[in-house]
C-alpha positions as CSV (number, residue, x, y, z in Angstrom):
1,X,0.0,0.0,0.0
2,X,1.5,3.4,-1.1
3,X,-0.1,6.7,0.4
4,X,1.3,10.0,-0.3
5,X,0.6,11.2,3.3
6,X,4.1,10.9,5.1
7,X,2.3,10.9,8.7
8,X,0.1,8.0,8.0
9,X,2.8,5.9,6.7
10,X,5.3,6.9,9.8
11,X,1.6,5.9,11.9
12,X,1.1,2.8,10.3
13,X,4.6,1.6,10.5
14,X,5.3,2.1,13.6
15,X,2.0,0.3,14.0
16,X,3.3,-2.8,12.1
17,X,6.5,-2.5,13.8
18,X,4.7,-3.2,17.4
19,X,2.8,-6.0,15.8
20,X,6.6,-7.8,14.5
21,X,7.7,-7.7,17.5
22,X,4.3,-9.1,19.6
23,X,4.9,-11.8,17.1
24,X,8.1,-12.7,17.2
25,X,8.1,-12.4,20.8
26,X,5.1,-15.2,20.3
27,X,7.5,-17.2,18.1
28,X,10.7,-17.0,20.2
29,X,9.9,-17.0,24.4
30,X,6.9,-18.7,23.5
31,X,7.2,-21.1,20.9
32,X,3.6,-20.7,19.5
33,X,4.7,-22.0,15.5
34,X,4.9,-26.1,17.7
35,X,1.4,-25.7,19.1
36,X,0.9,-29.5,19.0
37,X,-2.7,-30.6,20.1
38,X,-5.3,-33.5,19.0
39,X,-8.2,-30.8,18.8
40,X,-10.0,-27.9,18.8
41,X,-10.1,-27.2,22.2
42,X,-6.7,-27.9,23.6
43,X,-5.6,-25.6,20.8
44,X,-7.5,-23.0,21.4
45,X,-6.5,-23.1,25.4
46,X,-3.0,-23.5,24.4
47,X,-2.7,-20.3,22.3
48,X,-5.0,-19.1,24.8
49,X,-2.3,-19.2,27.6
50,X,0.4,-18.4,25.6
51,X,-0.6,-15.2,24.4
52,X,-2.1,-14.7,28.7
53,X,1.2,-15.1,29.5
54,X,2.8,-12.8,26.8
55,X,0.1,-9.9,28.3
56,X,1.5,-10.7,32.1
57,X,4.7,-10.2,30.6
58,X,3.7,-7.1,29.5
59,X,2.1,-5.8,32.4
60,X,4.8,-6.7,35.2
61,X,7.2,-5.2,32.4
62,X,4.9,-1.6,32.9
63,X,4.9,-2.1,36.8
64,X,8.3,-2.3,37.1
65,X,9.6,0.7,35.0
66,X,10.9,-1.1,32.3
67,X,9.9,-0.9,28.6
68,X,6.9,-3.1,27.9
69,X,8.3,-5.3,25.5
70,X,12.0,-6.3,26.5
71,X,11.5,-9.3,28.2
72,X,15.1,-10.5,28.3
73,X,15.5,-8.2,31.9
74,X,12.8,-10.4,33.6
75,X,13.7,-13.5,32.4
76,X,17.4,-12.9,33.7
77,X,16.4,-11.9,37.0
């Protein structure tokens, strides 16, 4: 998508930027590309608590000071 509005593309890319990283985050700490399951439901819970755990992440991340997406300092701790 090209838009000749400078501000909207410096919007939206830092959008997609925060997205990339949620993602890989998702892919790397929590391994969420092996979801193995037998069905629909123990899927479902599985992403479920990954992603529950990703937002935890998150929020003791904001209660602590530290920037909301650099998990490497809790993990170390």
């Amino acid at each position: 998508m090209h838009t000749d509005n400078p501000e909207f593309n410096r919007l939206l890319s830092h959008h997609r930027q925060g997205v990339e990283t949620v993602i890989g985050h998702l892919c790397h700490w929590f391994d969420i590309e092996r979801v193995s399951s037998r069905d629909l439901w123990h899927l479902t819970s599985r992403l479920a608590r990954k992603i529950l755990a990703h937002t935890v992440m998150i929020w003791l991340n904001h209660q602590q000071g530290r920037p909301w997406l650099q998990f490497s300092s809790i993990i170390t701790q």
